[in-house]
Every structure is written in structure tokens, then in C-alpha cells.
LUMZADO-779188 format. One record per residue (C-alpha): x negated, y negated, z; residue in one letter. Coordinates in nm, 2 decimals, decimal comma. Layout:
N
REC     east    north       up   rest
REC        X        Y        Z      a
...
REM end
This chain:
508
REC     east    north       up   rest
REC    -0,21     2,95    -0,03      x
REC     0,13     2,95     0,06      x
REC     0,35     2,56     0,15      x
REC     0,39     2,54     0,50      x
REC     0,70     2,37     0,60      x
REC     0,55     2,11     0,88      x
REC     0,75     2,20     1,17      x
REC     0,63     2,53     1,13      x
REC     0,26     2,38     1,01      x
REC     0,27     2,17     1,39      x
REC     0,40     2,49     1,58      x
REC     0,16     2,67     1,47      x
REC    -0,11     2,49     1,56      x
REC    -0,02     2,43     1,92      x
REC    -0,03     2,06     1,81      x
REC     0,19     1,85     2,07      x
REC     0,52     1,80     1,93      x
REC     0,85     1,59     2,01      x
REC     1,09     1,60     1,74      x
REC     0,82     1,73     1,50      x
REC     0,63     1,42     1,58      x
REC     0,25     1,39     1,66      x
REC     0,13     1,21     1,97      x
REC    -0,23     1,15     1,98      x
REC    -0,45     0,87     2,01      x
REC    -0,74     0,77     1,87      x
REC    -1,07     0,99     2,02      x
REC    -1,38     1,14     1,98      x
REC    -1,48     1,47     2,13      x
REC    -1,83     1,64     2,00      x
REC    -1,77     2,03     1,92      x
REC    -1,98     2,27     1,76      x
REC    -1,88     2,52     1,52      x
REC    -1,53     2,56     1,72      x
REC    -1,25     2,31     1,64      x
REC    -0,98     2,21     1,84      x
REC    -0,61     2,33     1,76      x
REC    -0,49     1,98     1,58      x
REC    -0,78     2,02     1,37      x
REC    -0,80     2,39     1,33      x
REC    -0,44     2,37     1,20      x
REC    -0,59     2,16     0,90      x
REC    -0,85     2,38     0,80      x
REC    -0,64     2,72     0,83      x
REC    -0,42     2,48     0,55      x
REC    -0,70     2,44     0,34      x
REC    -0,82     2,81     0,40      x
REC    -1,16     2,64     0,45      x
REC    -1,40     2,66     0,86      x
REC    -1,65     2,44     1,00      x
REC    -1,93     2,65     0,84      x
REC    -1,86     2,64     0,51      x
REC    -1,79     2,24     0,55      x
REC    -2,14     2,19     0,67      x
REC    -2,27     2,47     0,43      x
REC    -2,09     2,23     0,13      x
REC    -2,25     1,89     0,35      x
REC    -2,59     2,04     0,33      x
REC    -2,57     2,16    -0,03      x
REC    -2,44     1,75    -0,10      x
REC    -2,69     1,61     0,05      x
REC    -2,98     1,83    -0,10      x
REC    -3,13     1,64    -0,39      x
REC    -3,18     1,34    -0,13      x
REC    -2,85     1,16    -0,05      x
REC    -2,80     0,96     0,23      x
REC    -2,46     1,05     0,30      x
REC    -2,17     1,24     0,16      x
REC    -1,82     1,31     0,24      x
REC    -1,50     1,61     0,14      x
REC    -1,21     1,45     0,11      x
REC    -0,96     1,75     0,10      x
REC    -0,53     1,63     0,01      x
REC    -0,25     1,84    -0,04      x
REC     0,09     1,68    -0,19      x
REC     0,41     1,75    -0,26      x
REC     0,64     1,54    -0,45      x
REC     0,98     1,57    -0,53      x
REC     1,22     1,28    -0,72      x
REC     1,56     1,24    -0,83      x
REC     1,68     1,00    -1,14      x
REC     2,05     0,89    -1,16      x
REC     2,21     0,74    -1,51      x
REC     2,53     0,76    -1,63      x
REC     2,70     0,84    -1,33      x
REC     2,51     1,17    -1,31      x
REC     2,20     1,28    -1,11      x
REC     2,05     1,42    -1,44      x
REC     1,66     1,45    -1,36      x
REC     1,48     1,63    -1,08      x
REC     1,12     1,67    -1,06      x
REC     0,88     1,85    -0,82      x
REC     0,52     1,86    -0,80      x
REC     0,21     2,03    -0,61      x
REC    -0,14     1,88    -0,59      x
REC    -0,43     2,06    -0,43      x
REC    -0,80     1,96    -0,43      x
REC    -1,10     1,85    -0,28      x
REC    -1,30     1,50    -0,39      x
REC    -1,70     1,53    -0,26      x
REC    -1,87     1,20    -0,29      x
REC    -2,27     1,14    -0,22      x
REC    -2,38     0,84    -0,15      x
REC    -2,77     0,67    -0,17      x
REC    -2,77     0,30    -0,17      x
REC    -2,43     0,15    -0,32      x
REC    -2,52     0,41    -0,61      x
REC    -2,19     0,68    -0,58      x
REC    -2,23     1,06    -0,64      x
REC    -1,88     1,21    -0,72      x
REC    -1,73     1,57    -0,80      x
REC    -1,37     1,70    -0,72      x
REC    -1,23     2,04    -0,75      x
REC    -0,90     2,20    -0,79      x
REC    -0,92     2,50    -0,61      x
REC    -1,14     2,53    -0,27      x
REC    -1,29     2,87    -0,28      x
REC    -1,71     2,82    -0,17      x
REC    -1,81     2,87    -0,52      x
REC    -1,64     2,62    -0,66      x
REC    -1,70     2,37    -0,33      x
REC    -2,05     2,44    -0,40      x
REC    -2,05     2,36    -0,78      x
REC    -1,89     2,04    -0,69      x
REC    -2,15     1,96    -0,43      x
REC    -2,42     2,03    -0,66      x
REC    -2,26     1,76    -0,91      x
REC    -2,20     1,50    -0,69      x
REC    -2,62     1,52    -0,58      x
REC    -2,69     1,49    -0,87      x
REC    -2,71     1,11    -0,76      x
REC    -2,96     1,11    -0,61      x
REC    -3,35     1,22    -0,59      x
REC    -3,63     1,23    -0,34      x
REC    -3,77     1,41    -0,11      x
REC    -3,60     1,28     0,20      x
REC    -3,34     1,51     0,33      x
REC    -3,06     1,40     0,57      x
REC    -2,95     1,67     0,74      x
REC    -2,54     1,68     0,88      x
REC    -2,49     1,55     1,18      x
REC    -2,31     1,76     1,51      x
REC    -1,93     1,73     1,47      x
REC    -1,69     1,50     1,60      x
REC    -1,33     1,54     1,62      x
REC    -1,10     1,22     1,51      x
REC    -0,76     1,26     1,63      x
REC    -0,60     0,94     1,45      x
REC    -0,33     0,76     1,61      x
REC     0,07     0,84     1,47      x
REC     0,22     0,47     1,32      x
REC     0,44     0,69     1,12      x
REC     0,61     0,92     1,33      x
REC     0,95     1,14     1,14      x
REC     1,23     1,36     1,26      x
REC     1,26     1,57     0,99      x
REC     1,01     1,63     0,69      x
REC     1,07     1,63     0,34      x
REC     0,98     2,02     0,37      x
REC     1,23     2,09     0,54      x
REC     1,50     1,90     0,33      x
REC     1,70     1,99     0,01      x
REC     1,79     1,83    -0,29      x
REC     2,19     1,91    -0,22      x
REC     2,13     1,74     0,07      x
REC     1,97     1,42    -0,09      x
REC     2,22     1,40    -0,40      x
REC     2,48     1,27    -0,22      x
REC     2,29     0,89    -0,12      x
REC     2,18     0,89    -0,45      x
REC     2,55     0,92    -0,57      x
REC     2,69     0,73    -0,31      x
REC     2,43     0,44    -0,45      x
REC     2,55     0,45    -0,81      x
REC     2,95     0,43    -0,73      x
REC     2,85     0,17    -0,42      x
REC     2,71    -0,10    -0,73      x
REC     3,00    -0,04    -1,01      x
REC     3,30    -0,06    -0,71      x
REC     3,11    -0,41    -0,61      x
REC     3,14    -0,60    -0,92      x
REC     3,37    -0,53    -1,25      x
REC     3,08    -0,67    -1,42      x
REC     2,86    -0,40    -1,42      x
REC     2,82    -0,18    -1,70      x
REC     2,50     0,05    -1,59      x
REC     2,37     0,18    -1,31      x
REC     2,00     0,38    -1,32      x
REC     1,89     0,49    -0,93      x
REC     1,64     0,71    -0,79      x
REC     1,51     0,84    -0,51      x
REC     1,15     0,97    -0,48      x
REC     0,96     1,14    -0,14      x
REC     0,65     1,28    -0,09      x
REC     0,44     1,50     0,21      x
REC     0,10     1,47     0,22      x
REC    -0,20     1,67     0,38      x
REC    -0,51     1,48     0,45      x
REC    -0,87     1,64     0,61      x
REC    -1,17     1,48     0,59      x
REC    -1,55     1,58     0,72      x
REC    -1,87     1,36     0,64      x
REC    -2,23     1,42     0,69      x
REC    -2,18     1,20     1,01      x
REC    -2,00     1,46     1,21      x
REC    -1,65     1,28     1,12      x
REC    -1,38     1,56     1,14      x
REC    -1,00     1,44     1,07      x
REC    -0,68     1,47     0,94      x
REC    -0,35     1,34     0,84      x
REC    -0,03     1,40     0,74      x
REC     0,15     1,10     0,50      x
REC     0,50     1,14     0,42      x
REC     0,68     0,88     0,20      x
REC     1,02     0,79     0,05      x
REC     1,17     0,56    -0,18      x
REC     1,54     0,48    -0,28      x
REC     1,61     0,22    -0,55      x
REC     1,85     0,08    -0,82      x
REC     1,88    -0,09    -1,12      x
REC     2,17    -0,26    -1,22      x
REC     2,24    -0,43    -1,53      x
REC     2,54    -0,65    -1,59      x
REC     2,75    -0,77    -1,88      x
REC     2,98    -1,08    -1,92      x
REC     3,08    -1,29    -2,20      x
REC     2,87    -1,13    -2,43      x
REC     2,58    -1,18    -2,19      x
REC     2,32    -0,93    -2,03      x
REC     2,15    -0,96    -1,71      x
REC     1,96    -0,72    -1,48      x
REC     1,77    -0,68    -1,12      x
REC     1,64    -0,45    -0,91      x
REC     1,66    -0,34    -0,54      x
REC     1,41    -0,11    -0,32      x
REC     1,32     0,01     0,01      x
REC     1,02     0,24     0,06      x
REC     0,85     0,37     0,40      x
REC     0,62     0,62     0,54      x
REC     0,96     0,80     0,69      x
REC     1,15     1,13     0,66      x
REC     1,50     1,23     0,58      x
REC     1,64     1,01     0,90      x
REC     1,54     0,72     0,61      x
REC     1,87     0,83     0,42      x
REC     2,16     0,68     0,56      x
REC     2,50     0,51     0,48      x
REC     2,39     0,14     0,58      x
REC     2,10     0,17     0,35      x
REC     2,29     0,28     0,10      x
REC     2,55    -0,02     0,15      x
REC     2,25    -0,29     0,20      x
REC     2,07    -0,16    -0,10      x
REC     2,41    -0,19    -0,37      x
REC     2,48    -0,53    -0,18      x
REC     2,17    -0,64    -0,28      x
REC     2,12    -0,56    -0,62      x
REC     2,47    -0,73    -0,73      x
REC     2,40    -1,02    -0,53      x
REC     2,07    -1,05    -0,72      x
REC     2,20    -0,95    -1,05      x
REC     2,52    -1,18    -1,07      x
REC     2,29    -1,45    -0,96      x
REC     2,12    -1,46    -1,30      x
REC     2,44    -1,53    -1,48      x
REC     2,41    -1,87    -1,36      x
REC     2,03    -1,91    -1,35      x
REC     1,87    -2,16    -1,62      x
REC     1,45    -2,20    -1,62      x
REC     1,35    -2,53    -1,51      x
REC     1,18    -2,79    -1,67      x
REC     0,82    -2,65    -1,73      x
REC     0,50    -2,93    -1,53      x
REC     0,31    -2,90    -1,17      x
REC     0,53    -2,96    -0,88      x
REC     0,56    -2,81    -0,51      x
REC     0,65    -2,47    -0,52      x
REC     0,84    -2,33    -0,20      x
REC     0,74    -1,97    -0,17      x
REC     1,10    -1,80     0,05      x
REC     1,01    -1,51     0,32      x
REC     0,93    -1,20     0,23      x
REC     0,85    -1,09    -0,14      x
REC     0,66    -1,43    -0,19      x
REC     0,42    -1,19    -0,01      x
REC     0,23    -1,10    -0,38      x
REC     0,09    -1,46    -0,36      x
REC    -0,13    -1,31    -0,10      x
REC    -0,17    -0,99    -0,25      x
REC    -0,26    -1,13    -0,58      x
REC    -0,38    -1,46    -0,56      x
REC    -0,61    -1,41    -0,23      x
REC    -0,62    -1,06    -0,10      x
REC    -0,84    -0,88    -0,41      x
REC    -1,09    -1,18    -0,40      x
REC    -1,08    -1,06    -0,02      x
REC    -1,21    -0,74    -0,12      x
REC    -1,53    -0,67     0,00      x
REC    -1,69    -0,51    -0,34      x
REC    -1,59    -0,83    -0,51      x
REC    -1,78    -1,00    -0,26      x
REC    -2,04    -0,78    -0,22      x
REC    -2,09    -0,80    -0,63      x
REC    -2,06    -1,20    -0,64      x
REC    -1,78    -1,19    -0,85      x
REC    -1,51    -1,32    -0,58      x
REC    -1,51    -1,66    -0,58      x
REC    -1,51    -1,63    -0,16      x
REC    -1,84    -1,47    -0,18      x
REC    -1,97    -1,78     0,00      x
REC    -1,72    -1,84     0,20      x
REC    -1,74    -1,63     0,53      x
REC    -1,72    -1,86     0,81      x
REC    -1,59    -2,12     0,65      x
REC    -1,27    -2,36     0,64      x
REC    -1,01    -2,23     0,36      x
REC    -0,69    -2,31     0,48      x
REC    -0,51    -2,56     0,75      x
REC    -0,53    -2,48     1,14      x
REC    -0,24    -2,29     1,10      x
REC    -0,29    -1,99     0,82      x
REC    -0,32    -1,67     0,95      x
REC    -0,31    -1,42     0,70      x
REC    -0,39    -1,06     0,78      x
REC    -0,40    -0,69     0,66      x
REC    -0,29    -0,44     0,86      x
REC    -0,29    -0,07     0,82      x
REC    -0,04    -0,03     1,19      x
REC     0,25    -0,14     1,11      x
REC     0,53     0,15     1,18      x
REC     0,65     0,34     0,89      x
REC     0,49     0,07     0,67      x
REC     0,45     0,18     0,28      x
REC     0,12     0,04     0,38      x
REC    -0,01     0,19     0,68      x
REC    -0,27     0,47     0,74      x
REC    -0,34     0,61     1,04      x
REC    -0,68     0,66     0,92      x
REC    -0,80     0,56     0,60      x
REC    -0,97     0,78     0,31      x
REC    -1,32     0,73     0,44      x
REC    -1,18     0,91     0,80      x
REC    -1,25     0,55     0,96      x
REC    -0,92     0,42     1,20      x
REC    -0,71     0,15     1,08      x
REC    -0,67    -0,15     1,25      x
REC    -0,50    -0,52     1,19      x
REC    -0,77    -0,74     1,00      x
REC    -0,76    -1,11     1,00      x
REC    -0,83    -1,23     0,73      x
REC    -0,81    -1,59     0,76      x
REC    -0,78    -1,71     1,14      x
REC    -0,70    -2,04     1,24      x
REC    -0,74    -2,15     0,88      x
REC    -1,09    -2,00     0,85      x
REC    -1,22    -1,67     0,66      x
REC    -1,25    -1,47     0,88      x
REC    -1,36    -1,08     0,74      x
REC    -1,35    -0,94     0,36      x
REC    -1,21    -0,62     0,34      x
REC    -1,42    -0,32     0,39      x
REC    -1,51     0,02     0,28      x
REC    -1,81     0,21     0,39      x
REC    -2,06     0,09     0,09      x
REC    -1,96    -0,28     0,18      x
REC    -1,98    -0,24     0,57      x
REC    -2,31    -0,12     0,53      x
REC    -2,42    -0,39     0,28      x
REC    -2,29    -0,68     0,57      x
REC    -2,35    -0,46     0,83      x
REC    -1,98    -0,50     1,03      x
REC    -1,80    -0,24     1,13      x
REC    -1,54    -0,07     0,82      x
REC    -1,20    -0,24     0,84      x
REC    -1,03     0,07     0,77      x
REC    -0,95    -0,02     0,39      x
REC    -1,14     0,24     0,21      x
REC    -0,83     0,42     0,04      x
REC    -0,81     0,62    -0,29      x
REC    -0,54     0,72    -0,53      x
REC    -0,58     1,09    -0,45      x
REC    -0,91     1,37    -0,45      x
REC    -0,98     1,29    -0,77      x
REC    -1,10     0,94    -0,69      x
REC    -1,32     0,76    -0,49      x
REC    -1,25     0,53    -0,25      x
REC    -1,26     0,18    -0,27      x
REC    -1,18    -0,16    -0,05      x
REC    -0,80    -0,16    -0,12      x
REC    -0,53    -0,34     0,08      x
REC    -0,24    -0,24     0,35      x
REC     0,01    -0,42     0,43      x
REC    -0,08    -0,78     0,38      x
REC     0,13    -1,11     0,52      x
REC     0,10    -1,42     0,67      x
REC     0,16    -1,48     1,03      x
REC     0,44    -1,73     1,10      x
REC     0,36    -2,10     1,12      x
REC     0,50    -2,44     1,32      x
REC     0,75    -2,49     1,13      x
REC     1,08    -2,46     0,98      x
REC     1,25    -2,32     0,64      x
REC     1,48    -2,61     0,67      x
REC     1,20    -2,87     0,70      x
REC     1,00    -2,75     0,46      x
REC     1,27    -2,75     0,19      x
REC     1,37    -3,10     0,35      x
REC     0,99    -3,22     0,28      x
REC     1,06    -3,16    -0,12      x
REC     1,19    -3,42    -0,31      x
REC     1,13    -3,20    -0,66      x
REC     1,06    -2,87    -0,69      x
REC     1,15    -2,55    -0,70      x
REC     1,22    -2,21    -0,44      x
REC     1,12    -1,87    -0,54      x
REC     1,17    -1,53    -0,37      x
REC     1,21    -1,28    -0,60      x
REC     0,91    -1,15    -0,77      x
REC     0,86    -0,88    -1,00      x
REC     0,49    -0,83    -1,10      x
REC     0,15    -1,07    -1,07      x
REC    -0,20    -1,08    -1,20      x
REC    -0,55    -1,24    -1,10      x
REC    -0,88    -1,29    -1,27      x
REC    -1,12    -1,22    -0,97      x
REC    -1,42    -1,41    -1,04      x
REC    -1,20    -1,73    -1,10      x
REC    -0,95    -1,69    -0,86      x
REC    -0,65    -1,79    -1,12      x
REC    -0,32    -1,61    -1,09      x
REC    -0,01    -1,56    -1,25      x
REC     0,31    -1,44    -1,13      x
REC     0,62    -1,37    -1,31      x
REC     0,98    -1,49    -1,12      x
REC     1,29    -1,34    -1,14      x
REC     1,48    -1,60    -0,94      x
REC     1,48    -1,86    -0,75      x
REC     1,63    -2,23    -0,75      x
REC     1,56    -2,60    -0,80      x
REC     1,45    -2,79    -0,51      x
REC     1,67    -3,15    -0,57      x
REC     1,63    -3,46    -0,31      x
REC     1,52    -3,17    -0,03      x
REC     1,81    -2,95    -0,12      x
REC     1,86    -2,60    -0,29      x
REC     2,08    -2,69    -0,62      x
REC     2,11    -2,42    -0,91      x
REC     1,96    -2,11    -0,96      x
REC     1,65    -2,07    -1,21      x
REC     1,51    -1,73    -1,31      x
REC     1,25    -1,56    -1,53      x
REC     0,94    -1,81    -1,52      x
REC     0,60    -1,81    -1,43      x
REC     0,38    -1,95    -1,15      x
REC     0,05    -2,06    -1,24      x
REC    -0,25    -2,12    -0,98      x
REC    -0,56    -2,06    -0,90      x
REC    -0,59    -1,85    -0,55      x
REC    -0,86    -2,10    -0,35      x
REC    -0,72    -2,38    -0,42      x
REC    -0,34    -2,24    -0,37      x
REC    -0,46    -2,12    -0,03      x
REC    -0,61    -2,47     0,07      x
REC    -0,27    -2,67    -0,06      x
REC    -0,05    -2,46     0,18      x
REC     0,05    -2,78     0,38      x
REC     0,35    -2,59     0,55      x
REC     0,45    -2,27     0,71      x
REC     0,79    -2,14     0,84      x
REC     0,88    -1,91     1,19      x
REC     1,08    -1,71     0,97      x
REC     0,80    -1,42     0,91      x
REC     0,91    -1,11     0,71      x
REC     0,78    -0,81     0,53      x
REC     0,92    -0,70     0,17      x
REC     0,97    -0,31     0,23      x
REC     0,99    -0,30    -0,15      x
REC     0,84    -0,03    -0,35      x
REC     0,49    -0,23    -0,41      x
REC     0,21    -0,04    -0,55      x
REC    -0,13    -0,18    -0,65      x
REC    -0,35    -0,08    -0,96      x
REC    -0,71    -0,13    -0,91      x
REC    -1,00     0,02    -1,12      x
REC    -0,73     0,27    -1,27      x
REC    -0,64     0,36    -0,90      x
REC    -0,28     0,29    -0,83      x
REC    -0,21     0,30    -0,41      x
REC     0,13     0,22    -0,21      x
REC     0,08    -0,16    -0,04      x
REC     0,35    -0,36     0,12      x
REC     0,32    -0,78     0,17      x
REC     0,49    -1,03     0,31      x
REC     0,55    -1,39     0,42      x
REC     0,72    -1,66     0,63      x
REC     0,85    -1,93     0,41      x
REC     0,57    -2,15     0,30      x
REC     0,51    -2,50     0,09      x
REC     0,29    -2,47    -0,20      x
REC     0,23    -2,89    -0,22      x
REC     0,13    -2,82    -0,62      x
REC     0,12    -2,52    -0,88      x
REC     0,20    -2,49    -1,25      x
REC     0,56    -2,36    -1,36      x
REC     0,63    -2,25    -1,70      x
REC     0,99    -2,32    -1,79      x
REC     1,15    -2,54    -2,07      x
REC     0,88    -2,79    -2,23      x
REM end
């Protein structure tokens, strides 16, 4: 198998194509053993056909499965590291492979394979039925073409890029920070991007593809004065090509990472009690991710361990949460234009209106509830299985505004930049770690306070939301989420919200 740049990949294929971007919408068209040239493009890739699919369906589904799935990926990654003033680290990277997963019940049949020739298709086949026995045999279904919607559309691949052509930003970002501040004595920055080739065919008939590019640009600056050492960290990350790299990220990106470094020299940790917590626009996002999304998670649910798991239907929030997960958003870290399981994404409420609304589904859990998937199925690569996994995940805006809600606190505090976050599931209790933020004094932002924890339980932090801001926005940071041992790209966000009471560890 040879690496197809993608321009050529999409040419070749008679694929439509503006600016090397796809254009279809989500359909379904039933074909036989032919395929149509989008999808035939895919298999040619693969160096797999529609016979041999079927051939490794039916041998899958043999020892009595109900259903089983190929999940087929090809990446290519590619990174640069900066330190010292010098781009001094590449790295590159091809994976190739095929996951096969069989399913009867909840109970989960799984096999991958590195290379895709039929024998070795086969021998996976053969050890993912091993799941399953009877006498029943479910025989593949006739074929149906999935042309996924494009919500990340490029100008120019990664393919097609070089990294003499990518050094320069990276450089430009490392003399960008030290010509900002005298005070900064270190500068590590990197920049990371990745193509992906997705196709996937089930026992259903489900034929369909996708191609996931990805990028990443940070820094990490670390300061020095008066003896004193303080650090931070700035990122952007999107499902884009090279048109990502550009001179005004470059700029915003240094500006940042100063701004939120040379904060901390000022920064003290507050006095340590429960109070109102203020959570600012954007990264505060994690509380949903962390303290509410997982328990959102339909296996949680479906297992009893989620402390919603009696919940559905019911009033969590005021009238005016809205918190959703959405796999749409343009060139969101988060988005897919079809998930793992080959089901379309979509935007999922969560909570509407204040009231839980849908968990998060994969294919096991949609079936156990018997809804529709959500879209959410979504693995760390072939050699995993798929699981109910966030997206993007935010609150919609609310009635009212930043300035009244840090009006309507007498004493408390305002956070905004997160680093990291943790929840025990069954419970529901959370903690997140704070890199900065400030005191909340008579309604007004006073000094700067930085590396504490926030302390909550998820429920209850949900319910004591008593305000929410207009001033929506989405952290395009470089989040990723660990689950099972499965780490995926996510992205979350928030409009400024009140918090009427969590725990804050600072000074005793």
C-alpha cells in the first residue's frame, strides 16, 4: 500500500471536489456488490471490495452473533517540538488496521488486525465470534451507502504540506513570547497534525467513510522574576488543514500565554470554605465535561452506576440550562461527521429547558433504551472498541449578564482557567484543579488567585446553577478525554455561569 496524498486520493475517485473539499450530504442508496465512486475510493485505500467485507461479515457472525462490525483507520501523524530556541524534535507516524467487533446481547466480541489481507481478516473474524454461541445465524444484510455530511471541510491537507513549510510558525511562536515580556526565561512550543482514513461496514448494510484531519499549535511559557517561577500554557486545536497556520494565530497564541503567565506573579490562593463560585466563558466548559457529561454517558446509565440513571424525564436544572453535545460544530476538535459506529452525528440535548433530556448513546445502549444512537459511539483508534464518549459539549447561553452575575456576589471567587478535572461516576463528586482566576469582593473582581481546587458533586452543582450569562463561548483548547484507557479529542465550553455554592481549597 502506497500513502495517497488526498487531493490526489479525491481526484481519483471522481469524488466532487472544490478546493479539495467534500460536498455531500447525508443519504442512503441500496447497492449490491457495486459501490459508488466516494465509497469505492475508500476500499481501493484499504485494498479491500464488497465481497470480501461480506465474506469477513458472514465469517463474524458465524458462531451466532447478532451483529458485527469492521472498523478499518488509516493515520498519519506528524509533530514538531520547540525548546531552546530551536525546532529540535520531529516525529512521524503511520497506523493501519482493522478493529472487528461482534456483538450478542451487551456481551462484546472483539479482534483487530494490522495488516488487511483476507487471511488475516478472517482470523480476526474468527476471534471476535468467539463471543458468541448458538445455533441462530444472522445473515448480512444488502448494502447501504452512507455518504456523511463534511463539518470539517480544508484547503489544503497535511499530505500535501512540509515540515519546511510548518517550521517557520512554530519559530515565529517561540521569538513572538520572549520579545513580549523580558521576564521570560523558556519557551517549549509545538505543533502536531494528523490525516485520518475512516471506512466502516456492519452486518446491517452500513457502508461509510471518512476522512479526519487535525492540528494543534501550543506553548508553554515559563517566567522568572525576583527569584520567582511561574508558568502557563496556551492552545488552539481544530479539525483543519494548513490554512490553520497563520500569522494572527501565531500573535493571539504568544499574547495569550504572557498575559496568563505574568498574571500568576500576582496571584495568591484564597482563603480555603464553600462560597459561590463564578465559572467565566469558555474553559469553565470541563465542569460539564467532568462533573455532568460522563454520568451522562449512556453505559453508566445503562449499568446503574450514574447517579442520573433515574433521572430521564426529570427536572435537574432551572428553566434556563441547556446543555448539549454536539458532534456539528465546524472544524470542532470535537466533531465527527459520522461517528465510529458509522451512525451520523447530530446536536444532542442533553438537558432542555432544565430537564434531562437524552444520555448519550452508542449502539449497545440505544438498543438497551431503544432510541435512536446519538452518534457518540467513538474509539481511540482500530484497536478499540467503541464506547459512549463525548463531542463537543457546552451550555447554551442564558438570560442574563456577566456583569450581573458578578454583581449578584458579595464573596466569592471567578475562575476560567482550567487545567485538568476528575469525577467518581457513581457519586457524581468532582474535582477540578485551577490555574487562575480572582476573588469576587462586594460584586467586584479584586486580585488574582491561582492553583486551587474546586470541589462538588456534579447533581447537585448542576441544580445550584442559579445564573447564566449571553456571553456563550467554546475553549478550542487542546482537550482530550481518557475513558476506559481510551483517550479521544473533545472540546467544551460555557457562557459565564453562577455556581451559588462549591468547596475551594485554598489557605486554611
Amino acid at each position: 500500500m502506497k500513502n495517497i496524498d488526498r487531493r490526489e486520493f479525491l481526484k481519483s475517485s471522481g469524488m466532487a471536489v472544490a478546493g479539495s473539499m467534500i460536498l455531500p450530504t447525508f443519504i442512503q442508496s441500496c447497492q449490491s456488490a457495486s459501490a459508488s465512486a466516494e465509497v469505492q475510493a475508500y476500499l481501493d485505500h484499504f485494498g479491500v471490495d464488497i465481497t470480501l467485507l461480506q465474506k469477513v461479515i458472514t465469517k463474524s457472525l458465524s458462531k451466532g452473533g447478532d451483529y458485527a462490525d469492521l472498523f478499518f483507520e488509516h493515520k498519519l501523524s506528524n509533530s514538531l517540538s520547540l525548546e531552546d530556541g530551536k525546532v529540535n524534535r520531529a516525529h512521524s507516524n503511520v497506523d493501519f488496521g482493522v478493529g472487528i467487533r461482534v456483538l450478542k446481547g451487551d456481551q462484546t466480541g472483539f479482534a483487530y488486525s494490522e495488516t488487511v489481507t483476507p487471511e488475516a481478516l478472517i482470523k480476526a473474524a474468527n476471534t471476535a465470534a468467539n463471543i458468541a454461541t448458538g445455533n441462530v445465524k444472522v445473515s448480512p444484510q444488502e448494502i447501504k451507502e452512507a455518504i456523511p455530511s463534511n463539518y470539517y471541510k480544508i484547503d489544503r491537507s497535511w499530505e500535501e504540506t512540509t515540515v519546511e513549510e510548518k517550521i517557520p510558525f512554530i519559530q515565529n511562536l517561540n521569538d513572538q513570547v520572549f520579545a513580549k515580556d523580558t521576564r521570560v526565561s523558556k519557551v517549549n512550543a509545538y505543533l502536531s497534525d494528523q490525516s485520518a482514513y475512516v471506512l466502516f461496514y456492519s452486518s446491517e448494510g452500513i457502508l461509510t467513510y471518512d476522512y479526519r484531519p487535525m492540528v494543534s499549535l501550543g506553548a508553554f511559557c515559563v517566567m522568572e522574576k525576583d527569584g520567582k517561577i511561574e508558568n502557563a500554557y496556551s492552545s488552539r486545536s481544530f479539525r483543519k488543514g494548513f490554512e490553520f497556520l497563520n500569522d494572527e494565530l501565531v500573535s493571539l497564541l504568544a499574547t495569550e500565554v504572557v498575559d496568563r503567565t505574568s498574571l500568576l506573579f500576582e496571584a495568591t490562593k484564597p482563603k480555603a470554605g464553600e462560597m459561590p463560585v463564578v465559572m467565566g466563558a469558555g474553559g469553565s466548559g470541563i465542569l460539564l465535561h467532568e462533573a455532568i457529561g460522563h454520568t451522562f454517558e449512556a453505559d453508566f446509565n445503562r449499568k446503574g452506576t450514574s447517579i442520573f440513571a433515574d433521572k430521564m424525564g426529570k427536572k435537574v436544572a432551572e428553566n434556563f440550562v441547556n446543555i448539549v453535545d454536539d458532534g456539528t460544530l465546524p472544524e470542532n476538535r470535537g466533531s465527527l461527521n459520522t461517528d465510529d459506529e458509522g451512525n451520523a452525528t447530530e446536536k444532542t440535548y442533553l438537558v432542555k429547558d432544565g430537564v434531562l433530556n437524552s444520555y448519550l448513546h452508542d449502539r449497545i445502549s440505544s438498543k438497551h433504551y431503544q432510541v435512536n444512537p446519538t452518534g457518540n459511539g467513538r474509539r481511540e483508534s482500530f484497536r478499540h472498541m467503541p464506547l459512549p464518549r463525548m463531542r463537543a459539549t457546552y451550555m447554551e447561553v442564558g438570560p442574563h449578564s456577566k456583569d450581573d452575575i458578578i454583581t449578584n456576589v458579595k464573596q466569592g471567587i471567578y475562575v476560567d482557567n482550567f487545567s485538568n478535572g476528575e469525577v467518581k461516576i457513581g457519586a457524581g463528586d468532582f474535582t477540578f484543579f485551577v490555574k487562575a482566576g480572582y476573588l469576587i469582593e462586594n460584586g467586584k473582581l479584586t486580585r488574582p488567585i491561582k492553583d486551587i481546587n474546586i470541589i462538588g458533586n456534579g447533581p447537585q452543582a448542576l441544580a445550584d446553577i442559579t445564573m447564566c450569562a449571553t456571553d456563550y463561548k467554546i475553549d478550542n483548547g487542546t482537550w482530550t478525554c481518557g475513558k476506559s484507557g481510551q483517550s479521544v479529542p473533545v472540546t467544551c465550553g460555557l457562557p459565564t455561569v453562577l455556581v451559588k455554592k462549591l468547596t475551594v481549597g485554598g489557605v486554611s
